[in-house]
C-alpha positions in Angstrom: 122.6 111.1 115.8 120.0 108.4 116.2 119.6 108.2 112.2 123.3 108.0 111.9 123.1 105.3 114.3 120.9 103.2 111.9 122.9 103.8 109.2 126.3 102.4 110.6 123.8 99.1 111.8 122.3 98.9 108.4 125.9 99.6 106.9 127.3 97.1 108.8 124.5 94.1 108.1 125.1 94.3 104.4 129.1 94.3 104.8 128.3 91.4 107.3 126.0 89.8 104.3 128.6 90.3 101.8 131.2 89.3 103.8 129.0 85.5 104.4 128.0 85.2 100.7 132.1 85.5 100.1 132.5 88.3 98.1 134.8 91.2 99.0 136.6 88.5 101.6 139.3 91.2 102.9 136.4 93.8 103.6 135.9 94.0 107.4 132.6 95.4 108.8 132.6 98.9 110.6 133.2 98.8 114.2 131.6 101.4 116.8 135.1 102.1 117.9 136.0 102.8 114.1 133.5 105.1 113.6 133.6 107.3 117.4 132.4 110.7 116.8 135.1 113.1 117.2 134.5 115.3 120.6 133.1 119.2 119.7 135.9 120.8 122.1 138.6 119.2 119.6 136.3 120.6 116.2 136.4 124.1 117.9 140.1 124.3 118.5 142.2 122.7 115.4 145.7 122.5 115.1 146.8 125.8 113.3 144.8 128.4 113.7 142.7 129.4 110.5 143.2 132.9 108.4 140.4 135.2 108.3 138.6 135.1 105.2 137.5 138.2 103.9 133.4 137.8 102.9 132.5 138.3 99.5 130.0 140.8 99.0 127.5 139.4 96.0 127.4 140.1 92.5 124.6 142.8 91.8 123.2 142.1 87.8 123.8 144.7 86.0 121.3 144.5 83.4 118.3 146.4 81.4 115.9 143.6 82.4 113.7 144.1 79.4 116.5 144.5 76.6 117.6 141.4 78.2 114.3 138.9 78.0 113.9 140.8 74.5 117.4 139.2 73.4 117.0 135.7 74.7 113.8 135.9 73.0 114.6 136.9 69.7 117.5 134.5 70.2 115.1 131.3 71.1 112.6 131.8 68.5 113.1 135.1 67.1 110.1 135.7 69.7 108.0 134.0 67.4 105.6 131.6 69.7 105.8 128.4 67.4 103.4 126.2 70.1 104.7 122.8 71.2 107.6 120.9 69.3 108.3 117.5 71.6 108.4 118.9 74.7 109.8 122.4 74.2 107.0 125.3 73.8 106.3 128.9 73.3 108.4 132.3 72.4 111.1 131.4 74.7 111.7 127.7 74.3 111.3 126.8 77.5 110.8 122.8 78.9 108.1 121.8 81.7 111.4 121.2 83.9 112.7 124.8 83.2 108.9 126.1 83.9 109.2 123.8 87.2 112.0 125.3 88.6 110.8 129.0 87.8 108.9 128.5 90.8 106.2 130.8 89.1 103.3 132.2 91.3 100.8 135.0 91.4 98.0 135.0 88.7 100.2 132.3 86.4 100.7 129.6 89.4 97.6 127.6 88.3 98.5 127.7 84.6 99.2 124.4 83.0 102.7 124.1 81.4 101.7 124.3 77.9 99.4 127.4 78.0 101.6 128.8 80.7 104.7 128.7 77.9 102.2 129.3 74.6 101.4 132.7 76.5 103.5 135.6 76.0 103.4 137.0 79.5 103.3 134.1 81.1 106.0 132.1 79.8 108.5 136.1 80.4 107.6 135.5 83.7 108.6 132.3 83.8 112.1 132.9 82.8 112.7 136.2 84.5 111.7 134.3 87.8 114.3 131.5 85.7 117.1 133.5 85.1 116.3 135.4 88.7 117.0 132.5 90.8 119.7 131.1 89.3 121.8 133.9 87.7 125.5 133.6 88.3 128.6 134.8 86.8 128.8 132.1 84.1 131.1 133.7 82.2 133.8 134.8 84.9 133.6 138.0 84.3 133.1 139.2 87.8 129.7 140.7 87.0 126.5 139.4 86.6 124.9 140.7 82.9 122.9 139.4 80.1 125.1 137.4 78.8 125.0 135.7 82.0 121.3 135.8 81.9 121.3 134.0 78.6 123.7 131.2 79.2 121.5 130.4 82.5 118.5 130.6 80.4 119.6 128.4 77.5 122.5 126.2 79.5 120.5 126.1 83.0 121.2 126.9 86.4 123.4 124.1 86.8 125.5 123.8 83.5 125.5 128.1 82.5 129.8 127.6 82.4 129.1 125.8 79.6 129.5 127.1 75.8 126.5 128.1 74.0 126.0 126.5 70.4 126.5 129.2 68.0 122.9 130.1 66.2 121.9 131.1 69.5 124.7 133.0 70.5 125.0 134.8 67.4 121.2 135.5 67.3 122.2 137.2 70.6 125.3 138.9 69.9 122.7 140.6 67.2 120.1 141.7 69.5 122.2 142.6 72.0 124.5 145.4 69.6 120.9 146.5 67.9 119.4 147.1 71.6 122.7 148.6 73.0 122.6 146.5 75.6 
């Protein structure tokens, strides 16, 4: 509450600067009265009363975690570890943002980047523990699979809704009816 408290003053210094210096004329500063804090009682009790929602129970992966990392291999680099090109390295193509965010740890955590994603096993760890912490439906199906897998691998966490440029996904597509996956 205190931090909120600063906020609205330091909120309401710069309006009151602005507001000297003549720009935004019609803009008023924040009052105290403005801004009162509505009471809990009246957040417990609103106006209608709310439907249940039903919880949703997670999505469980179904995948064949090694067919899987095999496929978005072959489909990176055709598992072919090719070094350091710019700032994308090793067998899986992976970034030293992507390697961040892995959150790696046991007998790899005091690797460097680059020797972390030039090694074989280090850098599958890195994107299992990847793909692990961010997998999501991304393609609506209602289950988590490879294909999911793969678009959080090559697309990220954050943007796996997206479309995946076509050499990779066919490269995929390939793997995955060869594996059986």
């Amino acid at each position: 509450m205190f931090n909120l408290l600063v906020l609205v003053c330091v909120l309401s210094a710069s309006y009151a600067q602005i507001l000297q210096e003549g720009a935004f004329a019609a803009v008023q500063p924040a009052t105290a009265e403005a801004i009162a804090p509505i009471p809990y009682a009246q957040l417990l009790s609103p106006a209608a009363p709310l439907a249940p929602v039903a919880p949703v129970a997670p999505v469980a992966p179904i995948v064949d975690i090694e067919k899987c990392m095999a496929c978005i291999c072959d489909a990176a680099t055709g598992c072919v570890n090719r070094g350091c090109s710019g700032n994308i390295c090793g067998p899986y193509s992976i970034t030293w943002a992507y390697w961040s965010d892995s959150a790696l740890n046991g007998k790899f955590r005091s690797a460097s980047f680059e020797s972390c994603a030039n090694d074989f096993e280090c850098s599958s760890n890195s994107v299992a523990n990847y793909v692990q912490r961010f997998q999501q439906d991304c393609d609506g199906d209602g289950k988590i699979t490879c294909d999911d897998l793969m678009l959080v691998h090559f697309l990220g966490g954050y943007g796996c809704k997206e479309k995946l440029p076509e050499p990779f996904w066919s490269k995929y597509q390939t793997c995955k009816a060869k594996l059986v996956l």
